[in-house]
N, CA, C and O of each residue as an XYZ file, in Angstrom:
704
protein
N       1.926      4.165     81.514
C       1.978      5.509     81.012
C       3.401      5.877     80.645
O       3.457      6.461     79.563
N       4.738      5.671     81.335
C       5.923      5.577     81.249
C       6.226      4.726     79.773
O       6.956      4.863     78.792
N       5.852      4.379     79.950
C       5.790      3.759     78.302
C       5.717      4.202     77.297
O       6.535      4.352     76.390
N       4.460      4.496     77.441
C       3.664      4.945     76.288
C       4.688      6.534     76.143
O       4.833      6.920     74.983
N       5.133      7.110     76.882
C       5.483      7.923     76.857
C       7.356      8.071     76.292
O       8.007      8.981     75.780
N       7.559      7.160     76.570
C       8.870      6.873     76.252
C       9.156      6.240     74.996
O      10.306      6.019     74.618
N       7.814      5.855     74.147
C       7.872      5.097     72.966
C       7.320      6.230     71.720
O       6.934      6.007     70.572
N       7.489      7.685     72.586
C       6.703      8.771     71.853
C       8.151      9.086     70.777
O       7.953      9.273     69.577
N       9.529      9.115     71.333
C      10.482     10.014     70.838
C      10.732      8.236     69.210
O      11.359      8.421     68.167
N      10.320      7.405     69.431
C      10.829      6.196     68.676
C       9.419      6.462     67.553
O       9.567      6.398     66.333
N       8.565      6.652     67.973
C       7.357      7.098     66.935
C       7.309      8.241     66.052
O       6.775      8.358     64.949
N       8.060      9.172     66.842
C       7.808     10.509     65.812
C       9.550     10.460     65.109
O       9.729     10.997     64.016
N      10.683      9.815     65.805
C      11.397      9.378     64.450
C      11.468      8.856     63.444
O      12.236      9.027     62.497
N      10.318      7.904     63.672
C       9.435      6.886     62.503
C       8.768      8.051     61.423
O       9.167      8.445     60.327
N       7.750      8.361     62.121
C       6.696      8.834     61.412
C       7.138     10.378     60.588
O       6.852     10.658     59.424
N       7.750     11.068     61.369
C       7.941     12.740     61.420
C       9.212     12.760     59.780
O       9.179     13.779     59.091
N       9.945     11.892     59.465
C      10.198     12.083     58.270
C       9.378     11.823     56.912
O       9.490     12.337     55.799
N       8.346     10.646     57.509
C       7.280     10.059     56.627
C       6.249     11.216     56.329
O       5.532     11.152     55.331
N       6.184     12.334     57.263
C       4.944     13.381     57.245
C       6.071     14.519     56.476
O       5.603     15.018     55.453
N       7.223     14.893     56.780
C       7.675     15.476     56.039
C       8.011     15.134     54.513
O       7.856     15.946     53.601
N       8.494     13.822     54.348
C       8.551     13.240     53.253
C       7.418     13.767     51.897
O       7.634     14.100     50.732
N       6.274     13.653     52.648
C       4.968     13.841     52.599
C       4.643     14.857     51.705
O       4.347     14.941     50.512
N       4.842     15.875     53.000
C       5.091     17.480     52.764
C       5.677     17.805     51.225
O       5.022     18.118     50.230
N       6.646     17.687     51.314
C       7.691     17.867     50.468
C       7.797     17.479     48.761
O       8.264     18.043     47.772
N       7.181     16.365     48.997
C       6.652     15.471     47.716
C       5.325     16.762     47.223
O       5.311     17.522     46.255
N       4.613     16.633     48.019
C       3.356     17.580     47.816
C       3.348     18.663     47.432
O       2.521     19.077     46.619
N       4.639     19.626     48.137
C       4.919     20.586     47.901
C       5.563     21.203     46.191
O       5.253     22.156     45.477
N       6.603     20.053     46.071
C       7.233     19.838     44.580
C       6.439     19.764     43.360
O       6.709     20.310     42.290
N       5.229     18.886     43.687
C       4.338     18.672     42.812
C       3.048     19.730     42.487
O       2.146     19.707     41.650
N       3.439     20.717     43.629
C       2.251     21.477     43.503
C       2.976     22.888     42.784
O       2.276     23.687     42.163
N       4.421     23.074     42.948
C       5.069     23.829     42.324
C       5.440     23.367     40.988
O       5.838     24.217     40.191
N       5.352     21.864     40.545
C       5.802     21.864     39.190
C       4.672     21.901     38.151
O       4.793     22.247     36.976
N       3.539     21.485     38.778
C       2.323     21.965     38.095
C       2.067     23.300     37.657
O       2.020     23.689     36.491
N       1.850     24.199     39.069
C       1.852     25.404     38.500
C       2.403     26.177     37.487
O       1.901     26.876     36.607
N       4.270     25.729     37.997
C       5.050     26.148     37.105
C       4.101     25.210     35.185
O       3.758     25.935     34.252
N       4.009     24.379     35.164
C       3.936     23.705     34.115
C       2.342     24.430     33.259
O       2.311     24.415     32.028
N       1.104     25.030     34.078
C       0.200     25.544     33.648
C       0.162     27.070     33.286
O      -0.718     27.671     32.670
N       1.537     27.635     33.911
C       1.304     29.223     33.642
C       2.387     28.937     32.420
O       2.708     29.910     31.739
N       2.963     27.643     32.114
C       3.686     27.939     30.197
C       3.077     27.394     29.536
O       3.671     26.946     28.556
N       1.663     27.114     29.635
C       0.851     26.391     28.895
C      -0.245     27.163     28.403
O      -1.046     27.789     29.096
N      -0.219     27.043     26.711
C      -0.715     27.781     25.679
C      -2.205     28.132     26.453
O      -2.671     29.254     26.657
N      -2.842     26.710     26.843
C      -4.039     27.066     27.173
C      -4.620     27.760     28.531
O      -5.812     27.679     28.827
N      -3.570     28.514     29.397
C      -3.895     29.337     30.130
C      -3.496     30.640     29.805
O      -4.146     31.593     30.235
N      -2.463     30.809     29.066
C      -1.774     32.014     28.664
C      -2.992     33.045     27.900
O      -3.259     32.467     26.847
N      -3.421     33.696     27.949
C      -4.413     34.756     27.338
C      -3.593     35.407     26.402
O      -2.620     36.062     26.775
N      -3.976     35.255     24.920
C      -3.017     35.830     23.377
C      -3.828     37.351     23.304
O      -5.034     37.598     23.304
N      -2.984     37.990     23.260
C      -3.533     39.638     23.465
C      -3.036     40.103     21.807
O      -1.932     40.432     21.372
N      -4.211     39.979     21.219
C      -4.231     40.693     19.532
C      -4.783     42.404     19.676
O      -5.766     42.937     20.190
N      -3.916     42.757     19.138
C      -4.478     44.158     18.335
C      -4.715     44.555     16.899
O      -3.866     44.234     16.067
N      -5.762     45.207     16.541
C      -5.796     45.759     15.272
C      -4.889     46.231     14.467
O      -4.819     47.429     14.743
N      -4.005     45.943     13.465
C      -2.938     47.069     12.620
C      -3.510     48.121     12.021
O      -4.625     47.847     11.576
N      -3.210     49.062     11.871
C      -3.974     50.262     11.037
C      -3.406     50.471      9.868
O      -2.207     50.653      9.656
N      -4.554     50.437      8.863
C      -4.189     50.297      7.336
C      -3.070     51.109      6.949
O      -2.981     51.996      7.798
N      -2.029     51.261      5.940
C      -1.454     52.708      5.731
C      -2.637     53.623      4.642
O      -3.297     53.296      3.656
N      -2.550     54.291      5.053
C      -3.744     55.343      4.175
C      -5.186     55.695      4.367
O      -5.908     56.428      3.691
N      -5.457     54.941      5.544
C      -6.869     54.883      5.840
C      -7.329     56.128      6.867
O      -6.338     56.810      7.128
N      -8.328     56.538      7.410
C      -8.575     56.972      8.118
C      -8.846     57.114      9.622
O      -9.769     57.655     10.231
N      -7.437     56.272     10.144
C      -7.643     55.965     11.149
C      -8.921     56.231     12.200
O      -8.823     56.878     13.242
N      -9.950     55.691     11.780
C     -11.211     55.369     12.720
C     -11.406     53.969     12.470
O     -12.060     53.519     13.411
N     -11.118     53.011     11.570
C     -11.307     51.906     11.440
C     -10.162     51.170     11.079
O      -9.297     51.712     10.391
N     -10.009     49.630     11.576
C      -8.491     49.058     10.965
C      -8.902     48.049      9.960
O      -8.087     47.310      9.408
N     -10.521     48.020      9.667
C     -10.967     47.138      8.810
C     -11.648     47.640      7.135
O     -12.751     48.080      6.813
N     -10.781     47.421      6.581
C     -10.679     47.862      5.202
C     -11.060     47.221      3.933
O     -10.370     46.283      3.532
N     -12.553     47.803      2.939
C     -13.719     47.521      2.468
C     -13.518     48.093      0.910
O     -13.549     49.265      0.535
N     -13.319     46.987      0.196
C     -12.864     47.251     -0.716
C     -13.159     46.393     -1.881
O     -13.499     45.247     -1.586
N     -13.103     46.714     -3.271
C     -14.093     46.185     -4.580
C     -13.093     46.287     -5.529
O     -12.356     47.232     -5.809
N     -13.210     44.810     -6.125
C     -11.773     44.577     -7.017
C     -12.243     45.218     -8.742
O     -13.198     45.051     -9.501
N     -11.314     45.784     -8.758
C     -11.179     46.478    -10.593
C     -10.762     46.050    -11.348
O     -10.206     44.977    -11.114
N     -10.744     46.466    -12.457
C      -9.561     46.291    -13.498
C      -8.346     46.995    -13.109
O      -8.244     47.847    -12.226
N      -7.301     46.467    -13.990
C      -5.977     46.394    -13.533
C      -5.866     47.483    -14.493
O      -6.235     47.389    -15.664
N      -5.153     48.906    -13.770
C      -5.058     50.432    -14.432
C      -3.572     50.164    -15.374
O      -2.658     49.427    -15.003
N      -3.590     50.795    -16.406
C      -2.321     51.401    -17.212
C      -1.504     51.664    -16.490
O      -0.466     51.082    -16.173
N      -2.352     53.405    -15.920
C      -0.708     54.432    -15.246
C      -1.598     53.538    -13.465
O      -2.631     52.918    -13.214
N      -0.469     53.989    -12.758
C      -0.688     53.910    -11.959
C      -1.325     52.853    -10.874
O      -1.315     51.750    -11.421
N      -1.711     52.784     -9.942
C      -1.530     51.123     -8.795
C      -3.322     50.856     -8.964
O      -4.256     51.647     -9.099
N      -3.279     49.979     -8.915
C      -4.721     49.257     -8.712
C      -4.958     49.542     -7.213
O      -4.286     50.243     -6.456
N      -6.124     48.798     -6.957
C      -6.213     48.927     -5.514
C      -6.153     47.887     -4.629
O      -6.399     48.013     -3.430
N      -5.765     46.622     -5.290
C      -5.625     45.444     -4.926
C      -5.023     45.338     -3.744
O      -5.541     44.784     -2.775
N      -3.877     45.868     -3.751
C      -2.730     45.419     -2.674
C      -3.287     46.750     -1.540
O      -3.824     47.797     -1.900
N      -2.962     46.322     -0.062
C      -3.399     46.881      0.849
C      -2.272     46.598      2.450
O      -2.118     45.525      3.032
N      -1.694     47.843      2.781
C      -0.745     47.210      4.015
C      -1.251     47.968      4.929
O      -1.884     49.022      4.871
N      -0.782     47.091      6.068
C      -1.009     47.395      7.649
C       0.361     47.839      8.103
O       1.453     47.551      7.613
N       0.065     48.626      9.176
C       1.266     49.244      9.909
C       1.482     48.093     10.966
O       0.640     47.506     11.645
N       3.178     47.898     10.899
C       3.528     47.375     12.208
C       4.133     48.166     13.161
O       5.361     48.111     13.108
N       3.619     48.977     14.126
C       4.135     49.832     14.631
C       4.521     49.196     16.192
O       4.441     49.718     17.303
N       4.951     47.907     15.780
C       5.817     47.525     17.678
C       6.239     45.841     17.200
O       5.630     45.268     16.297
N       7.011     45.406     17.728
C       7.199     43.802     17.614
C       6.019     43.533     18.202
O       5.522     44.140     19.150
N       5.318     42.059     17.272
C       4.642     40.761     17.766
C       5.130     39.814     17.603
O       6.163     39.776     16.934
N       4.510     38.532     18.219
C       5.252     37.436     18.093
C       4.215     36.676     16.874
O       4.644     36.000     15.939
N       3.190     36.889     17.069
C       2.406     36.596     15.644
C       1.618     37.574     14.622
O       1.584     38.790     14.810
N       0.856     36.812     13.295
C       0.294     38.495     12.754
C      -0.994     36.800     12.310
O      -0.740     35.599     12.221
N      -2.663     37.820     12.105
C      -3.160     36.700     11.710
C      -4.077     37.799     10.701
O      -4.351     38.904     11.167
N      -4.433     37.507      9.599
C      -4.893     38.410      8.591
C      -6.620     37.919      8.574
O      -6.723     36.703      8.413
N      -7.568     38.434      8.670
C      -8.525     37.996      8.058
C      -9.585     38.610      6.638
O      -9.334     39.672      6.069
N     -10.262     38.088      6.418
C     -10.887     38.243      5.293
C     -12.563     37.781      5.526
O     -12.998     36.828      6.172
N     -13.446     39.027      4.604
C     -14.827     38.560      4.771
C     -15.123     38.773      3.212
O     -14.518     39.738      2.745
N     -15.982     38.023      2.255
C     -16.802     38.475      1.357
C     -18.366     39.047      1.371
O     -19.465     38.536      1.590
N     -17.884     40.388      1.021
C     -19.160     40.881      0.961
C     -19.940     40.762     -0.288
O     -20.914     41.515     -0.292
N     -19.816     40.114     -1.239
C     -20.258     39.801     -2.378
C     -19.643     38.827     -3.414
O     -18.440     38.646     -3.223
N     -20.115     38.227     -4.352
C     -19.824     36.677     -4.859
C     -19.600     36.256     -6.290
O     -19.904     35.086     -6.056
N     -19.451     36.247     -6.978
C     -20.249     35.301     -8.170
C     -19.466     34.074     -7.746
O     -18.303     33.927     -7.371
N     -20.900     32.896     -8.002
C     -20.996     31.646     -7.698
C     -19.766     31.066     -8.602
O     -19.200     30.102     -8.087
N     -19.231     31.520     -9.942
C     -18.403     30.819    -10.706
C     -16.970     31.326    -10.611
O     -16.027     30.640    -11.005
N     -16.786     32.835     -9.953
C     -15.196     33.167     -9.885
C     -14.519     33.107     -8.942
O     -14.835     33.349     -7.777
N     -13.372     32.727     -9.423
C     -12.529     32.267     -8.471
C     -11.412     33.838     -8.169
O     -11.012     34.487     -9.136
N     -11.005     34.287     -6.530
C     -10.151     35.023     -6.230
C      -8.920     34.546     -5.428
O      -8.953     33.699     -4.535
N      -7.744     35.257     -5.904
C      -6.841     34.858     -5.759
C      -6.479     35.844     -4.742
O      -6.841     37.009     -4.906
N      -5.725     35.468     -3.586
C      -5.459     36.327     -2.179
C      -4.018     35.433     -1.914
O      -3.489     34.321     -1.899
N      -3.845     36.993     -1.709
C      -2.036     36.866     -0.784
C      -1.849     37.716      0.227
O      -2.383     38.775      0.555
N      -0.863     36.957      0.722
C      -0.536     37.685      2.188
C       0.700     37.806      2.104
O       1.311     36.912      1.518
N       1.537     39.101      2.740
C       3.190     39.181      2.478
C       3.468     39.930      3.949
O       2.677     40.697      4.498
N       4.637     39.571      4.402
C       5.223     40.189      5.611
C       6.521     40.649      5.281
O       7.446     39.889      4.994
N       6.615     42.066      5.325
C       7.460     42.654      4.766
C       8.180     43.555      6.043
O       7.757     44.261      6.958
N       9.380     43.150      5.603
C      10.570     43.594      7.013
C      10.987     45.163      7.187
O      10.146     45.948      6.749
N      11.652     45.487      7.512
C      12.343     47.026      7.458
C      13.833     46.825      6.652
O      14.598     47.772      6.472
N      14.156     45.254      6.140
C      15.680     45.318      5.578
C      15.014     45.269      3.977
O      15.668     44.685      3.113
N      13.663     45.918      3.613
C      13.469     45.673      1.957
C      12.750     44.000      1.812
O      11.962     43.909      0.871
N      12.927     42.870      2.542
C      12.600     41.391      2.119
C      11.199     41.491      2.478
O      10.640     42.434      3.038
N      10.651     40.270      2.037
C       9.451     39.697      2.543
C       8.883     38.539      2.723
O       9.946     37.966      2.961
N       8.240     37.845      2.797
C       7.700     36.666      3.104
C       6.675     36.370      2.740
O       5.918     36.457      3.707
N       5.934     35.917      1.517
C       4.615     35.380      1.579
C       4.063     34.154      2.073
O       4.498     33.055      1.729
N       2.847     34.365      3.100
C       2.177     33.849      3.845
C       0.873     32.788      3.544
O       0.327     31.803      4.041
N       0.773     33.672      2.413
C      -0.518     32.984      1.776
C      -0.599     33.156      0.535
O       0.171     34.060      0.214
N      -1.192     32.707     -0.402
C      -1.319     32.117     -1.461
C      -2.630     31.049     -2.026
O      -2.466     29.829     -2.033
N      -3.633     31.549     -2.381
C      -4.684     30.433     -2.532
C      -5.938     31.367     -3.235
O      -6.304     32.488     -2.881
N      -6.241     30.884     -3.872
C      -7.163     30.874     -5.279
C      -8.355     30.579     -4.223
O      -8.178     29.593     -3.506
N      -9.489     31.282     -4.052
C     -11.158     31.421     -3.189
C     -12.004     31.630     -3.836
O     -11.841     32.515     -4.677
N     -13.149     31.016     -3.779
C     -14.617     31.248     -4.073
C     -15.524     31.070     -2.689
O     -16.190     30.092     -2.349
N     -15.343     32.245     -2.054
C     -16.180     32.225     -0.855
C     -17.358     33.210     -0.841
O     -17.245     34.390     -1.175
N     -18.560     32.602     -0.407
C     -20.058     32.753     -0.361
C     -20.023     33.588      0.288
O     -19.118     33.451      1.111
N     -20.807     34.891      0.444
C     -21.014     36.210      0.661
C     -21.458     35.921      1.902
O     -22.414     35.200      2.187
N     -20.586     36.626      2.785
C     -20.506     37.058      4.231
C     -19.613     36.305      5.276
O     -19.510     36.578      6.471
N     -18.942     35.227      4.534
C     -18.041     34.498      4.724
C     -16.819     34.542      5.160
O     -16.051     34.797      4.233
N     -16.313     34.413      6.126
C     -14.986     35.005      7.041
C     -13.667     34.232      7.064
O     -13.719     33.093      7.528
N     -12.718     34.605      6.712
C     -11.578     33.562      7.009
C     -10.877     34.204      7.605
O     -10.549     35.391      7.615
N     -10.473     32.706      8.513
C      -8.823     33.791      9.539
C      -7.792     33.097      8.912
O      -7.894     31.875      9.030
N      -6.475     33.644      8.048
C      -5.179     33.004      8.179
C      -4.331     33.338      9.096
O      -4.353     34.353      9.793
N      -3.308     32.176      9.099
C      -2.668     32.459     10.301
C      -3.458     31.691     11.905
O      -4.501     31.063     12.086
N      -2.499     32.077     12.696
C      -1.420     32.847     13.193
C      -0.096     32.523     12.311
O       0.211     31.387     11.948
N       0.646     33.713     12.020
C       1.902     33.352     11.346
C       2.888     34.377     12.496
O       2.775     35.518     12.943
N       3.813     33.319     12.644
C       4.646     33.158     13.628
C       5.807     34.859     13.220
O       5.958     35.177     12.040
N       6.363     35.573     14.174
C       6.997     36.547     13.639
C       8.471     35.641     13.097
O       8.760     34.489     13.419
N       9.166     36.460     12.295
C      10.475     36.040     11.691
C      11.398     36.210     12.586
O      11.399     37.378     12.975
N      12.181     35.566     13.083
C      13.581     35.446     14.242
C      14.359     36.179     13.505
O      14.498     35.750     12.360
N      15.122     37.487     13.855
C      16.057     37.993     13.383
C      15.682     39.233     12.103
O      16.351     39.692     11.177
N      14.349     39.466     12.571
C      13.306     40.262     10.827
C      12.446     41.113     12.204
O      11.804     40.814     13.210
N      12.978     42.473     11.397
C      11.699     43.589     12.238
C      11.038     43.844     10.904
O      11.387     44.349      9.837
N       9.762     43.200     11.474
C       8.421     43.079     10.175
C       7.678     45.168     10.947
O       7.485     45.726     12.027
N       7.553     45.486      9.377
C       7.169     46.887      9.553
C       5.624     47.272      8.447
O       4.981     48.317      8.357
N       5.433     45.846      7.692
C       3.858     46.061      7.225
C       3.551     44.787      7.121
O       4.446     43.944      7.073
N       2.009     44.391      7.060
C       1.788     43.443      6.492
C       0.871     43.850      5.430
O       0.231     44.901      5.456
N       0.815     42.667      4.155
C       0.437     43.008      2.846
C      -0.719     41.944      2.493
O      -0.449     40.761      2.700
N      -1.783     42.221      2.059
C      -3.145     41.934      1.863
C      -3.039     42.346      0.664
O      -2.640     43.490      0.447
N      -3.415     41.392     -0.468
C      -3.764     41.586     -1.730
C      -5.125     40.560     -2.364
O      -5.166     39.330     -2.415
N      -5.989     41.393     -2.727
C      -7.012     40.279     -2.971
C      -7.140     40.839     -4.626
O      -7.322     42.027     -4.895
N      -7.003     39.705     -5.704
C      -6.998     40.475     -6.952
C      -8.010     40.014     -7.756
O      -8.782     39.260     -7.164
N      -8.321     40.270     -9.203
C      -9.054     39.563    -10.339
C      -8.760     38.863    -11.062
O      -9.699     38.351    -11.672
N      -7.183     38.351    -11.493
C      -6.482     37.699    -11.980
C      -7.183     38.136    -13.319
O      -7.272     39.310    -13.676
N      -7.709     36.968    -14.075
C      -7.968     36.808    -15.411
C      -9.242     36.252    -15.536
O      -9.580     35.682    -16.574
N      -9.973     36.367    -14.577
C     -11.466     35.805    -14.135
C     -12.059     37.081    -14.621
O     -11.602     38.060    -14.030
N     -13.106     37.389    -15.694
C     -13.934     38.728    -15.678
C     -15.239     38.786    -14.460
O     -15.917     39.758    -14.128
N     -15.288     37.389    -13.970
C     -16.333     37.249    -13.322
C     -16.168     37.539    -11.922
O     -17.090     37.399    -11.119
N     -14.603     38.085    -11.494
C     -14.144     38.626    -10.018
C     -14.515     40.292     -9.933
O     -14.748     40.963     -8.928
N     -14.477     40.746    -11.515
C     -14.476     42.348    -11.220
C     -15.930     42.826    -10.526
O     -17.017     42.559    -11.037
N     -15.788     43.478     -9.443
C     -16.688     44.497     -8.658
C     -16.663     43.290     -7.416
O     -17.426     43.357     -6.452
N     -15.674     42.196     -7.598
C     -16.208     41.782     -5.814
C     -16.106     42.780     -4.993
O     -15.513     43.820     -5.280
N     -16.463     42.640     -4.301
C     -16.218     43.532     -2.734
C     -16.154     42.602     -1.134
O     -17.034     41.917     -0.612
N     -15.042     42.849     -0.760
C     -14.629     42.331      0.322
C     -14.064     43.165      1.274
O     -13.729     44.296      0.923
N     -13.800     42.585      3.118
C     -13.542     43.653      3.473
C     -12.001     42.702      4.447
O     -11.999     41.584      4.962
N     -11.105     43.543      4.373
C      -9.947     42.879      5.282
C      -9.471     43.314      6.731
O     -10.092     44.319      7.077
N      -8.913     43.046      7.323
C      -7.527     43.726      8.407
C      -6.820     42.391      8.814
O      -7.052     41.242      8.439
N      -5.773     42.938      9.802
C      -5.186     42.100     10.183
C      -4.637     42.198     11.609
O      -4.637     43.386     11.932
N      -4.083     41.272     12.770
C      -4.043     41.740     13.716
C      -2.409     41.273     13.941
O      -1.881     40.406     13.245
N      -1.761     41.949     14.955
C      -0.600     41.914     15.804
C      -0.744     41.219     16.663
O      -1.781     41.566     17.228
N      -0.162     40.098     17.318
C      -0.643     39.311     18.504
C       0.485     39.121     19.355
O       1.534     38.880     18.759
N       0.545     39.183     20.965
C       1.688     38.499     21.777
C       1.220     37.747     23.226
O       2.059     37.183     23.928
């Protein structure tokens, strides 16, 4: 028993760094994970909000609208902006067709326009999308060093007679 007892303080100098060792390893790894999953895109929850059109009636941020001819005096109705009323770190615009012809093609742009006068177009692309049909562009990343104060939605007729009376409906969202 003297033994066994005296071979206790030579065992747990052995062992007692091996269990801390242990510990410690375990511990590191369970903190660098965590740390490594709460900066990771796919746990992070992206919190979008609606922009509100300029001119609309603030009850809706989704804005329904039918392409014309292009007026003499005064603005068509093509072009359409959203308020940026706070920094995001992204903006993502979408688009639905509510009506079609099978043969015309529409031309849609997107512009992010700063508070120093500049802007940025985002998008650019010529569509023939089938009625009820949704697109998201974007996410487009905010500009480093640019306080963006609208974003710009233009869906037009170009020179297609076969675009006039589409009707489509837009918004766009703020995201961080």
């Amino acid at each position: 028993m003297t033994s066994l007892l005296s071979s206790i303080p030579q065992m747990m100098s052995r062992t007692l760094p091996a269990i801390v060792s242990q510990r410690t390893t375990s511990l590191i790894s369970s903190a660098l994970l965590l740390t490594a999953t709460s900066l990771s895109p796919a746990w992070a929850a992206e919190k979008c909000v609606f922009l509100q059109p300029i001119g609309g009636d603030g009850a809706s941020p989704v804005v329904a609208k039918s392409v014309g001819r292009a007026k003499l005096l005064g603005k068509s109705n093509w072009d359409t902006d959203f308020l940026v009323d706070r920094p995001f770190q992204s903006y993502k615009f979408f688009f639905t067709a509510n009506s079609s012809d099978t043969k015309a093609k529409y031309p849609v742009e997107g512009f992010m326009k700063f508070s120093d006068g500049s802007s940025l177009q985002v998008i650019n692309e010529t569509m023939n999308p089938p009625i009820g049909t949704g697109r998201m562009f974007g996410p487009f990343q905010a500009v480093p060093g640019k306080q963006a104060k609208q974003m710009n939605f233009k869906v037009g007729a170009s020179s297609d007679p076969g675009s006039l009376g589409f009707s489509y409906r837009i918004s766009v969202q703020g995201c961080n």
